[in-house]
C-alpha positions in Angstrom: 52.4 3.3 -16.6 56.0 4.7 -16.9 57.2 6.9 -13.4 56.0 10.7 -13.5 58.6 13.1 -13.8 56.2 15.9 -13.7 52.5 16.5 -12.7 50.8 19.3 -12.1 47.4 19.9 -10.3 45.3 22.4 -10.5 47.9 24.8 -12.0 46.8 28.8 -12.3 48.8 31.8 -13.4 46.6 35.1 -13.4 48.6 38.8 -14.4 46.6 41.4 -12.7 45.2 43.5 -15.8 43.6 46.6 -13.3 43.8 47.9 -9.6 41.8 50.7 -7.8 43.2 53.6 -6.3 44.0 51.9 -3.4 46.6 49.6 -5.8 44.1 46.3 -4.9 44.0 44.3 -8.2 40.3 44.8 -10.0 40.9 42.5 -12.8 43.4 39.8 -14.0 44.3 38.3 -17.3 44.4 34.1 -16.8 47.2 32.9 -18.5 46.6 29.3 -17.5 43.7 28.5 -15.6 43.0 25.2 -13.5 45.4 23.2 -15.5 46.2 19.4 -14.8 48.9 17.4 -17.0 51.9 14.7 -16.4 54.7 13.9 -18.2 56.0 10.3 -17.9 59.7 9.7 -17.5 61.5 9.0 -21.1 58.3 10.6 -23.0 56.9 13.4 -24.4 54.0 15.5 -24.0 52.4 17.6 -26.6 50.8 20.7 -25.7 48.4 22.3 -28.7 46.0 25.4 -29.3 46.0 28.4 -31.2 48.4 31.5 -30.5 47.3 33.5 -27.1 46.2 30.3 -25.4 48.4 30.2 -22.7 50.7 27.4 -24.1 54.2 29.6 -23.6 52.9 30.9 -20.0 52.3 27.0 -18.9 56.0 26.2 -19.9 57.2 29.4 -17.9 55.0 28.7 -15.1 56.1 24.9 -14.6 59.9 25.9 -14.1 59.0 28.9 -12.3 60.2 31.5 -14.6 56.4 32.7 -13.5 55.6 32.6 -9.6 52.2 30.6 -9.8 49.3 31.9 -8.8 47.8 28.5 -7.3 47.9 24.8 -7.9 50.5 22.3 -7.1 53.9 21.3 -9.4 55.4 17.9 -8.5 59.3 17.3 -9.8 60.1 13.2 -9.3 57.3 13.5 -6.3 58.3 16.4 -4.6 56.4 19.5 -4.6 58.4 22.2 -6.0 55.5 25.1 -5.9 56.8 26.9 -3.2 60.2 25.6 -2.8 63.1 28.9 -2.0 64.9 30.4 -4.7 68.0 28.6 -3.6 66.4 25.3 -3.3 65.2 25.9 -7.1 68.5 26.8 -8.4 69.8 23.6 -7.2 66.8 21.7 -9.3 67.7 24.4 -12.5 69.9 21.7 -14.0 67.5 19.0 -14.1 64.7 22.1 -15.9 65.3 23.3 -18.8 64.1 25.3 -21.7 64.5 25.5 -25.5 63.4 28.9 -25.9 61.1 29.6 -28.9 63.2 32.3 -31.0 66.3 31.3 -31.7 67.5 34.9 -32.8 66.2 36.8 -29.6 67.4 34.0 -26.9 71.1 33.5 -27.5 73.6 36.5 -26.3 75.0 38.3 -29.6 78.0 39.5 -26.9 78.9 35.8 -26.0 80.5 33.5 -28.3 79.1 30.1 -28.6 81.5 27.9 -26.3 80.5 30.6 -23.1 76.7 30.4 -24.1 76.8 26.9 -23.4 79.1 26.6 -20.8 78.3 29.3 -19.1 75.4 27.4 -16.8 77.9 24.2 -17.0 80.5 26.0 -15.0 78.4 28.0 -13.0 76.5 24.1 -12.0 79.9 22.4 -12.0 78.7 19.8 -13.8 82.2 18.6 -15.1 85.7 19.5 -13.4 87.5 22.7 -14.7 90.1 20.8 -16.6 87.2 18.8 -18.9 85.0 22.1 -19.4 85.9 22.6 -22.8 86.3 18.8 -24.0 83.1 18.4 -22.4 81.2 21.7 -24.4 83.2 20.1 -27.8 81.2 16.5 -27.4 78.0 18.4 -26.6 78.4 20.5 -29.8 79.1 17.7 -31.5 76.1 15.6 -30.3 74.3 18.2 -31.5 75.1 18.0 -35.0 77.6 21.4 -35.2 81.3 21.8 -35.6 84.0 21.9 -33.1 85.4 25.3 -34.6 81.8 27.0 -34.0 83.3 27.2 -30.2 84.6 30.4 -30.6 82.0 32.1 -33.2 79.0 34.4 -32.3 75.7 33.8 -33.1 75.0 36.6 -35.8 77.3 34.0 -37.8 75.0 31.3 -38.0 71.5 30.0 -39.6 68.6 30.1 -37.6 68.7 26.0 -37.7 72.3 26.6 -36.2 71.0 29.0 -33.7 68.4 26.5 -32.5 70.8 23.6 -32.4 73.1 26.0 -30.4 69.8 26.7 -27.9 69.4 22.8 -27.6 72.9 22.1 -26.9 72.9 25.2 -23.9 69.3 23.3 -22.5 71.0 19.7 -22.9 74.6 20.5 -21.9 73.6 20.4 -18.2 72.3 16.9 -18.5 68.5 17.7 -17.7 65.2 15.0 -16.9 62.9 17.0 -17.9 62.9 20.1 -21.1 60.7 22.2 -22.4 60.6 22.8 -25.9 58.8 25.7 -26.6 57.7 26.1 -30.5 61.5 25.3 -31.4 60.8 24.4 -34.9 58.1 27.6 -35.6 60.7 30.1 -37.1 62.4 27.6 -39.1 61.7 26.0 -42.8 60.2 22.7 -43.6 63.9 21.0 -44.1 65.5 22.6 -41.0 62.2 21.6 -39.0 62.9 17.7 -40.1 66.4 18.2 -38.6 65.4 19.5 -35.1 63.1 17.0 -34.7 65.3 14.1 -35.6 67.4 15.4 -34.3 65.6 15.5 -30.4 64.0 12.4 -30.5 67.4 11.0 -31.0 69.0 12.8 -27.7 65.7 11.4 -26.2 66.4 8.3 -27.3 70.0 8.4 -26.0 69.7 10.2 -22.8 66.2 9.7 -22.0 64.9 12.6 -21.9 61.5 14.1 -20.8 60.6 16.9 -23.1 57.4 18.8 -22.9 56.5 20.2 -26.8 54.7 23.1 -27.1 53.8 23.7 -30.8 50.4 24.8 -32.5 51.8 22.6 -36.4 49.9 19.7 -35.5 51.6 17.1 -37.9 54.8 17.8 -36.3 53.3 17.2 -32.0 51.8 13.8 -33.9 55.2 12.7 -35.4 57.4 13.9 -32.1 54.8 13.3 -29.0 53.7 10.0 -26.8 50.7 12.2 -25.2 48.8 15.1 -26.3 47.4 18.3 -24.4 44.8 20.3 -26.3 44.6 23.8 -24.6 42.1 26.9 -25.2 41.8 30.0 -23.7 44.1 28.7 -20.4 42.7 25.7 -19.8 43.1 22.0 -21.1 39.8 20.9 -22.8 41.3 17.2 -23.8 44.0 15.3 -23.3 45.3 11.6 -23.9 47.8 8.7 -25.7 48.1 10.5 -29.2 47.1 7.8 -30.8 43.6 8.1 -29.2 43.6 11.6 -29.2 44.5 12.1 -33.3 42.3 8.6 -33.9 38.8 9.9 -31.7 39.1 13.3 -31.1 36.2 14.5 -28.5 36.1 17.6 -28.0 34.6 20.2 -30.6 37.5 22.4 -30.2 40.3 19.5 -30.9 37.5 18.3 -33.9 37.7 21.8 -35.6 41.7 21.9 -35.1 42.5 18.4 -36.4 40.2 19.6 -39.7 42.6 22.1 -40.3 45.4 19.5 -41.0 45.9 19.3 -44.7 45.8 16.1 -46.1 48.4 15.2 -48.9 45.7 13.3 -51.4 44.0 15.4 -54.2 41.5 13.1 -54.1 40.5 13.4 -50.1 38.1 15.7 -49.4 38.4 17.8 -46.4 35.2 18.6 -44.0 37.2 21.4 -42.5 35.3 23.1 -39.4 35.5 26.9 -39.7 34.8 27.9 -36.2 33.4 31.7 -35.8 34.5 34.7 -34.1 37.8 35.5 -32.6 39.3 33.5 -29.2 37.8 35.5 -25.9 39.6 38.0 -23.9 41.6 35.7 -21.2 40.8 38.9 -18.8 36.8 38.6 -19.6 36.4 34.5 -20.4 33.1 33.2 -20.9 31.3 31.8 -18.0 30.5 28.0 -18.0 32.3 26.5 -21.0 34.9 28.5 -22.4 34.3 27.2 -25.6 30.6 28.1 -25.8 30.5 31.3 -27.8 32.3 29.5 -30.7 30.8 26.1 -30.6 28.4 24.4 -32.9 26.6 22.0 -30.4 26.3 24.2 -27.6 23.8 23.6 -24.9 22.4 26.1 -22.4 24.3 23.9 -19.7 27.6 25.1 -21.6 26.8 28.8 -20.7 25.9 28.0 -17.1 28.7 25.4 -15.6 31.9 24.8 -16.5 32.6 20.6 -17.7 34.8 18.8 -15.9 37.8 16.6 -17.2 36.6 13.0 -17.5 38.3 10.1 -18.3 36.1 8.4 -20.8 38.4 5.5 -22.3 41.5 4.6 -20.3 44.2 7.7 -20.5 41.7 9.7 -22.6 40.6 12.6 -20.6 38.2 15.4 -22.1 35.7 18.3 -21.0 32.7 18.5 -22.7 29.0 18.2 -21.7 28.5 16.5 -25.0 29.3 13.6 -22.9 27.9 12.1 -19.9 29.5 13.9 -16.6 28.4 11.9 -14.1 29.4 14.2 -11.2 27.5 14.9 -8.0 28.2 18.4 -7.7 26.8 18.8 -11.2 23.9 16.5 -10.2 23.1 18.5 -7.3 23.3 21.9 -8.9 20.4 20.2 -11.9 18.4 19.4 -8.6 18.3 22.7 -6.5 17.9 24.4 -9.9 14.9 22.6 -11.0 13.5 22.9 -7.0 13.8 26.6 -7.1 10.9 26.6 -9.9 7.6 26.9 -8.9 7.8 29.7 -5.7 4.8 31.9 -6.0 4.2 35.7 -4.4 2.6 35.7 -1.0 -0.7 37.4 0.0 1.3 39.6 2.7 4.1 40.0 0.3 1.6 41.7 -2.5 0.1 43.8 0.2 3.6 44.9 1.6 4.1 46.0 -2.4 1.3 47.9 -2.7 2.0 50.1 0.3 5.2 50.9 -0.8 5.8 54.8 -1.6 6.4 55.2 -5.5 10.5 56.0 -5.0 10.7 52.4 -3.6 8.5 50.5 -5.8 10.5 52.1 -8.8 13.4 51.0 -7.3 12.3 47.1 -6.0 14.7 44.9 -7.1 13.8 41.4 -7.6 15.6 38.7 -5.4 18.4 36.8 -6.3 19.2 32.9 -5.6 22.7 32.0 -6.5 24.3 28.3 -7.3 27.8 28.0 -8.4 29.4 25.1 -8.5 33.3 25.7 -6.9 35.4 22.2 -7.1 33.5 19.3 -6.1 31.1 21.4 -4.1 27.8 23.9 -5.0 27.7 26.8 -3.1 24.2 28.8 -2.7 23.9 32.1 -2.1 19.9 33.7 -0.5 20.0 36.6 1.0 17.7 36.9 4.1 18.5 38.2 8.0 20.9 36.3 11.2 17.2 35.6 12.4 15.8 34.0 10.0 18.8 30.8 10.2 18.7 30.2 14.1 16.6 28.1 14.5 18.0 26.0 11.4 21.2 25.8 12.2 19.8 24.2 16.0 18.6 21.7 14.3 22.0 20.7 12.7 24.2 21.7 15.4 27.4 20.2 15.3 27.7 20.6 18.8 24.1 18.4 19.5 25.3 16.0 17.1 28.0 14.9 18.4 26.7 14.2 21.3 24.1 12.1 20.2 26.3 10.5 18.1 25.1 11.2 14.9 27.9 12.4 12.7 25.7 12.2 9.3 24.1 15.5 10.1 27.1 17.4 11.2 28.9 20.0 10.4 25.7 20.8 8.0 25.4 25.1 8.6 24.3 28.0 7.2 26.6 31.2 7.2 25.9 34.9 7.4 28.2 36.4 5.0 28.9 40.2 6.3 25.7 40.7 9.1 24.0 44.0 9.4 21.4 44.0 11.9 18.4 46.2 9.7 19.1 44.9 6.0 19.2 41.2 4.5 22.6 39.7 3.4 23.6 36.8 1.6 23.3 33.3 3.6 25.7 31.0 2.3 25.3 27.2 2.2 27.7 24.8 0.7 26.4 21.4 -0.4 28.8 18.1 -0.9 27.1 15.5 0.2 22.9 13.8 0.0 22.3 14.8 3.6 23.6 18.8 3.0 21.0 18.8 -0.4 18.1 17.6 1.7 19.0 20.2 4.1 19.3 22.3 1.3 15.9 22.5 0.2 14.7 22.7 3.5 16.5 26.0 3.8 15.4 27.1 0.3 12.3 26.9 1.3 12.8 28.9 5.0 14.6 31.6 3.3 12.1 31.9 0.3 9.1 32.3 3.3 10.4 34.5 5.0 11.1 36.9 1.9 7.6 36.4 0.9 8.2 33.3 -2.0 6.1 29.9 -1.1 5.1 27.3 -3.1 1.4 27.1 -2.1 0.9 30.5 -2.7 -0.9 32.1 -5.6 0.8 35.4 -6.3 2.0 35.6 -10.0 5.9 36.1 -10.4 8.6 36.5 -13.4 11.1 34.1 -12.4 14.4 33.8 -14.8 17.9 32.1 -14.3 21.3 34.3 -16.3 24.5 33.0 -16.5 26.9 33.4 -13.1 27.8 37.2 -12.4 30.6 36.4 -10.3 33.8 36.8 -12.3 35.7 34.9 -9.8 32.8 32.5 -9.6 31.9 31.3 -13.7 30.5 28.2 -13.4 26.9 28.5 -12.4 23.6 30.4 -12.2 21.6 33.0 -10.6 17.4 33.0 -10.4 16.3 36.4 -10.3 12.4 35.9 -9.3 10.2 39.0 -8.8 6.5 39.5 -8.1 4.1 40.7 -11.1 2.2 43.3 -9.1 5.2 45.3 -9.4 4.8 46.2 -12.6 1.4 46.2 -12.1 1.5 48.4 -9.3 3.5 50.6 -11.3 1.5 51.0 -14.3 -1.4 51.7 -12.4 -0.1 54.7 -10.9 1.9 55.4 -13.7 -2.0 56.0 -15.5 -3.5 57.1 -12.4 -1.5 60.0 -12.5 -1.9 60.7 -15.8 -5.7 60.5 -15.6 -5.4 62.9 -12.9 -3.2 65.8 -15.0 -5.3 65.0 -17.7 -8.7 65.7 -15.8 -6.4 69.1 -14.5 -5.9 69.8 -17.6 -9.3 69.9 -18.6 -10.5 72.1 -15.6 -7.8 74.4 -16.5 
């Protein structure tokens, strides 16, 4: 594998949409959402998806036109997230950007020998005396005249504009450009010409160009590797030849359908997919790619997939394919040993002396499992109380004294105490010994709220999708004893018996 020039982990970038009175942001829109590319030196990466996906923002976000939101960016190895704003300039030379309109990006005030040598003087990348010799080969190298030096760009085509946006990016000698939809507002002919017209400064100069486009035929003719994003996030990515040869994905299936093929006699099993893309400020929980999918699963609603490699350099995330992930593993388990918890005798009779305002208003209790990175975090509410003598048992503190570090550090935590009601008690599971533990809590928690497995009182026990917006990628079990509703109908005609028979008297 070739040296990286770029990689990014993790990446986010998330507007904030809504804030209270108190100006705390409510809501946000995210752009790009747990993103992880690379870019090798020489070579070029496709990025792909339909308009609105967050291709543009991921660009931006990469040179820091955009402050990121989270994640890591690595420039040649160093980590350029956080890096000052003097620091960056110094890197701005090396980062470029072909901008995607060609008519909105260039200066109509400026002729064209200051729009490109403005940033070349400004960098010093050539002594005064050579500026303008210098500017003359780069306009030439990029296939316009000398005498163009001193024109403005409301004289030209838009295939002169762009060539005049490529020769401002590539004038300051750059490793690493990103080309964002350069060839969209352009005809067929002049489209050709760009592209030729890049891959032979690549070719040259070795460049590193990163290609956003959504024309398909035109990332397969130009890219090495290819990113196929939706809704924010990168669902499959991968050597183009691999990626346009075995698509994976459903998503990348129904886009590559859309390609027309130039045979009469080829006939095209196009994939219409349904409905409009999501709302980046409200996306789907689990998959993103759920509500429009063919072959969706109920997994896909509940837990977001993670991004495999299933052939070498072929990286895709789908639960159409094996994900062989403990976290995920782990979350199946505690799910499926939630079932079977059953009303206790003294939780029924605790129901039935309730007064009616309460049991109209009981509300049934909620177990939550969302799976956040490599871990699954669960969510019960009970009281400080009930955990004490649990978390004896795994104190860190005894355990390292007896030297047994396999059971350490395994602890349940009160998240916000009050002394008279029950909050949530958080437990965070990564490992076999925390999911034995696990259970053993479930099932301390669930007592002491009145749920056990050898008793006999009939409940309604249902999992939704997460209902933590921060949180997507997981479930809550709602479980609630029948004699509530029994209860309640029971009074409900008790009462009605009784104005009836007043009624009659009357």
């Amino acid at each position: 594998m070739a040296k990286k020039i770029l990689e990014v982990k993790n990446l986010k970038k998330y507007f904030p949409l809504q804030t209270n009175f108190f100006g705390k942001t409510q809501s946000w829109v995210r752009a790009v959402d747990d993103v992880s590319i690379y870019i090798e030196e020489g070579k070029t990466l496709g990025i792909v998806g339909e308009s609105g996906c967050g291709k543009t923002t991921l660009g931006r976000t990469i040179l820091r036109l955009h402050e990121p939101t989270d994640g890591k960016i690595f420039f040649e190895g160093e980590d350029i997230t956080h890096i000052s704003k003097k620091e960056l300039r110094k890197l701005r030379p090396q980062m470029q950007i072909i901008f995607q309109d060609p008519f909105s990006s260039l200066s109509p005030r400026m002729p064209v020998g200051e729009i490109i040598g403005e940033a070349v003087r400004f960098h010093k990348i050539v002594p005064k005396e050579e500026h303008k010799d210098y500017i003359f080969d780069v306009i030439r190298k990029c296939g316009l005249q000398t005498h163009y030096y001193e024109r403005y760009p409301h004289e030209f085509s838009g295939g002169q504009r762009q060539r005049i946006c490529i020769a401002r990016a590539l004038a300051l000698n750059p490793r690493l450009v990103i080309c964002d939809e350069p060839v969209s507002a352009l005809d067929v002919s002049i489209q050709a010409q760009i592209i030729n017209l890049l891959k032979d400064l690549q070719k040259d100069f070795g460049f590193s160009y990163m290609f956003i486009s959504h024309d398909l035929s035109v990332v397969e003719h130009i890219s090495d590797n290819v990113g196929v994003m939706y809704l924010g996030s990168v669902v499959e990515s991968g050597p183009k030849e691999k990626i346009f040869a075995n698509p994976m994905h459903p998503y990348t299936k129904a886009l590559f359908s859309a390609v027309p093929v130039p045979d009469p006699n080829v006939k095209m099993n196009r994939i219409i997919l349904k409905g409009d893309i999501p709302s980046p400020a409200h996306p789907p929980k689990g998959c993103k790619f759920h509500t429009r999918c063919k072959e969706c699963m109920d997994i896909c609603k509940e837990i977001t997939p993670f991004f495999n490699e299933y052939e070498p350099g072929h990286f895709c995330a789908c639960h159409l394919y094996a994900q062989n992930h403990q976290a995920i593993n782990n979350y199946m388990i505690l799910k499926e040993y939630l079932k079977g918890y059953f009303a206790t005798p003294e939780k029924i009779e605790q129901i039935k002396a309730l007064s009616d305002r309460k049991l109209v208003s009981y509300d049934s209790l909620a177990v939550k499992l969302f799976i956040i990175g490599d871990n699954v975090e669960m969510y019960i509410k009970g009281k400080g109380k009930d955990i004490i003598d649990f978390n004896k048992k795994y104190s860190p503190a005894e355990d390292a004294e007896e030297g047994n570090e396999e059971i350490a550090n395994i602890r349940a935590e009160i998240v916000g105490e009050r002394k008279l009601s029950r909050v949530p008690i958080k437990f965070t599971i990564d490992d076999e010994n925390k999911l034995h533990a696990a259970k053993e809590l479930i099932d301390l928690l669930m007592n002491a709220n009145g749920f056990s497995k050898s008793a006999n009182g009939e409940v309604t026990c249902t999992f939704t999708s997460s209902d933590d917006n921060e949180r997507r990628s997981g479930s809550v079990m709602s479980i609630k004893p029948l004699i509530v509703d029994f209860e309640l109908k029971a009074r409900k005609e008790a009462k009605e018996a009784a104005e009836a028979l007043k009624n009659k008297k009357d």
